[in-house]
FIKOL-622707 format. One record per residue (C-alpha): residue in one letter; x, y, z. Coordinates in steps of 0.5 Angstrom, whole numbers, m for minus. Layout:
BEGIN
{'A', {X, Y, Z}}
...
END
This chain:
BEGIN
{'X', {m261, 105, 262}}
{'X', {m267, 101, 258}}
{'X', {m266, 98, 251}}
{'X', {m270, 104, 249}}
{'X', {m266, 109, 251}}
{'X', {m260, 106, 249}}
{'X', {m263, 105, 242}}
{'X', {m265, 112, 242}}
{'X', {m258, 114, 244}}
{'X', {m255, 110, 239}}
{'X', {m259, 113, 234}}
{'X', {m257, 120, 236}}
{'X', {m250, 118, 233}}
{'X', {m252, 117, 226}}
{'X', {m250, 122, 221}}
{'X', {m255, 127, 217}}
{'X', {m252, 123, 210}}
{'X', {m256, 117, 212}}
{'X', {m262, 115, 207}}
{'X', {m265, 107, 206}}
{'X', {m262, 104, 201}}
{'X', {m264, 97, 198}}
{'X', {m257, 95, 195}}
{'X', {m253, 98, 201}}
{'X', {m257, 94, 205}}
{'X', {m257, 87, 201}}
{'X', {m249, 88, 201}}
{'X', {m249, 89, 209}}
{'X', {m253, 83, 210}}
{'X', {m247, 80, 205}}
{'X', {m242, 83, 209}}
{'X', {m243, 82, 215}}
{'X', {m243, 74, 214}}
{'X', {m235, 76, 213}}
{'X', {m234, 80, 219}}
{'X', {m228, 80, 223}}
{'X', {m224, 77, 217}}
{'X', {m219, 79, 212}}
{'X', {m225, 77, 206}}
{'X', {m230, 83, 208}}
{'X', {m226, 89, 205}}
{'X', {m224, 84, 199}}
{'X', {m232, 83, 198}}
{'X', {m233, 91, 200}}
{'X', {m228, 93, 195}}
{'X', {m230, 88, 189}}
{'X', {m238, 92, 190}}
{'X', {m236, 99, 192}}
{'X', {m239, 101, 186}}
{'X', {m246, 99, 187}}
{'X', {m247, 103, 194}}
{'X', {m249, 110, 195}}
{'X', {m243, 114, 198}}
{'X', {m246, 114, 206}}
{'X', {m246, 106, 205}}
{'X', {m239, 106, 202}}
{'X', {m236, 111, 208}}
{'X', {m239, 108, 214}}
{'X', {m238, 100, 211}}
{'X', {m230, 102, 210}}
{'X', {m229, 105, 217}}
{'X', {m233, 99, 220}}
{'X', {m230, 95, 217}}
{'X', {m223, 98, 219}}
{'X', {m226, 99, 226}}
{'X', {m228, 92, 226}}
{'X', {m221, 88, 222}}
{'X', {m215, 91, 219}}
{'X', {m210, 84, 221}}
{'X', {m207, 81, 215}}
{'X', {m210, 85, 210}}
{'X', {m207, 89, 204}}
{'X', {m206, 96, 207}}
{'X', {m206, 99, 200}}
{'X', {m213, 96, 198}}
{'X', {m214, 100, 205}}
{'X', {m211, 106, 202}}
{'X', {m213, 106, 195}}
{'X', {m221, 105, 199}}
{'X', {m219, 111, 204}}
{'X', {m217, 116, 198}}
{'X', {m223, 115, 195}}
{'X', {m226, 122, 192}}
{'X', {m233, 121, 193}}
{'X', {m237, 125, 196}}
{'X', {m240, 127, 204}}
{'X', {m233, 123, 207}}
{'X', {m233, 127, 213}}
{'X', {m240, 126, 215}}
{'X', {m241, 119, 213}}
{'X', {m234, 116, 215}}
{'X', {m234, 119, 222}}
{'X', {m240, 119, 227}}
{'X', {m243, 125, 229}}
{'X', {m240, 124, 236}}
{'X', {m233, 123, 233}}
{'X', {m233, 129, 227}}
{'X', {m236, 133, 234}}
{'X', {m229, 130, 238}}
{'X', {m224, 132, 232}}
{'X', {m227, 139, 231}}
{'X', {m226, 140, 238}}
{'X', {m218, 138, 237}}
{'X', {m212, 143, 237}}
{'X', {m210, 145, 229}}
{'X', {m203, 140, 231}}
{'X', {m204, 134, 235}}
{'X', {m198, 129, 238}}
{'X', {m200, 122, 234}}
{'X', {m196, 115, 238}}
{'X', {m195, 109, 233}}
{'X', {m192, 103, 236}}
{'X', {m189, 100, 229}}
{'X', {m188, 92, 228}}
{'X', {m182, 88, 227}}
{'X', {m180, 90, 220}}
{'X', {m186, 96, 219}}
{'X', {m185, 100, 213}}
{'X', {m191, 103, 212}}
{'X', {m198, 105, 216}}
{'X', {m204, 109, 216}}
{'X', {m206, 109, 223}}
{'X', {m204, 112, 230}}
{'X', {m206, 113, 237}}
{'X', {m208, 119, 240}}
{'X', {m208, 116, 247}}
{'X', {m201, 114, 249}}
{'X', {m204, 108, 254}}
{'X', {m207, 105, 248}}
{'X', {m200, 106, 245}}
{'X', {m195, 103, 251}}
{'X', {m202, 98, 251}}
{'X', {m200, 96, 244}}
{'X', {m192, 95, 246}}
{'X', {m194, 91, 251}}
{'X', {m198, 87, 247}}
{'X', {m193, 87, 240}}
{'X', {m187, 86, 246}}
{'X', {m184, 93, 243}}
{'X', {m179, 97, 248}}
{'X', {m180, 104, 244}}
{'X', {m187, 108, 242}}
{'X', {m186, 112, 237}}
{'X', {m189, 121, 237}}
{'X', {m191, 124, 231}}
{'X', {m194, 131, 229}}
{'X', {m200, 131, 225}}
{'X', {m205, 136, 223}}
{'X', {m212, 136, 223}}
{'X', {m213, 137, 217}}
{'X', {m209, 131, 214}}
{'X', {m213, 127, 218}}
{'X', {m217, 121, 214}}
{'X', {m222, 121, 220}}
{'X', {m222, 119, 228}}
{'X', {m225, 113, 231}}
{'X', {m227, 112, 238}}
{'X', {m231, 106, 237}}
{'X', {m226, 102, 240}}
{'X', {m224, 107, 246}}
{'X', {m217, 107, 242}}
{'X', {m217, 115, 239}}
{'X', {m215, 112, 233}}
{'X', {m213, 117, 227}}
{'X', {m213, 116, 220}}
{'X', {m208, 120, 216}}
{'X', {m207, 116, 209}}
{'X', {m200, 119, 207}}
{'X', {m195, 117, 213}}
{'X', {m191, 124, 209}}
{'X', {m196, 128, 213}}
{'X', {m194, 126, 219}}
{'X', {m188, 129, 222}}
{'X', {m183, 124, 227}}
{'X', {m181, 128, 234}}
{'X', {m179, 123, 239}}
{'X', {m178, 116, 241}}
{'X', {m180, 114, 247}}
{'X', {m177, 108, 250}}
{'X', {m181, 103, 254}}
{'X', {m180, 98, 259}}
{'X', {m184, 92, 258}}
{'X', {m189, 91, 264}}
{'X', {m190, 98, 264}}
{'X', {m197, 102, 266}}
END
């Protein structure tokens, strides 16, 4: 495929609320100079005010795609229950807002919760992604929740992980718990 077509592509997945705007556009140059760092959603949040509600949408789920560790999950939260408007559209890629659509009314989320773990915002719809994460974290168990549709804050795929974002953890219903081995596929 040519950068062309790439380019194109990538193009194709931008949502329809999308409009140039100067100040977004200096913010994003700011924030990029903080990527993959807990200080990008400090410098987000301290300039949230000045950015038209594409910008405000699309930068949060970035930022959340991009880095989530040792930050504060109710910053998160609060930023995520935001009342402005176009949030579906802008927090979501077309791509993504076409996947959830497609989803059934009620869906099996997994969570694979750290030591201590008391509250969350994210799930995996994938369960390899989830025994993944228990790998990873040295974890014996995945935990299965149900959640509805339309709770759901936004799903990404940006990250191959079919990631759900569902801000109050009251909205999602325990069902199971799935033990799993260690070294296991």
């Amino acid at each position: 495929m040519t950068k062309q077509n790439v380019a194109s592509r990538l193009l194709d997945d931008v949502s329809t609320a999308f409009k140039f705007n100067a100040a977004d556009s200096e913010i994003s140059q700011k924030l990029i100079l903080y990527e993959q760092t807990g200080e990008a959603i400090k410098y987000f949040d301290a300039h949230q005010d000045e950015l038209s509600d594409y910008a405000y949408w699309f930068f949060l789920s970035t930022l959340w795609v991009s880095y989530t560790g040792f930050s504060d999950l109710n910053v998160w939260k609060r930023l995520f229950s935001s009342r402005r408007p176009n949030k579906s559209i802008s927090i979501m890629k077309p791509s993504e807002l076409k996947a959830l659509a497609l989803m059934p009314k009620k869906l099996a989320a997994f969570r694979v919760h750290r030591k201590n773990e008391t509250d969350w915002i994210a799930y995996t719809l994938s369960l390899e992604t989830a025994k993944r994460f228990a790998a990873e974290r040295g974890v014996t168990h995945i935990d299965v929740y149900e959640i509805k549709k339309r709770d759901i804050t936004g799903l990404f795929l940006r990250r191959g992980e079919n990631e759900v974002i569902l801000v109050d953890k009251k909205l999602a219903r325990h069902i199971n718990t799935l033990q799993v081995k260690q070294g296991e596929d």
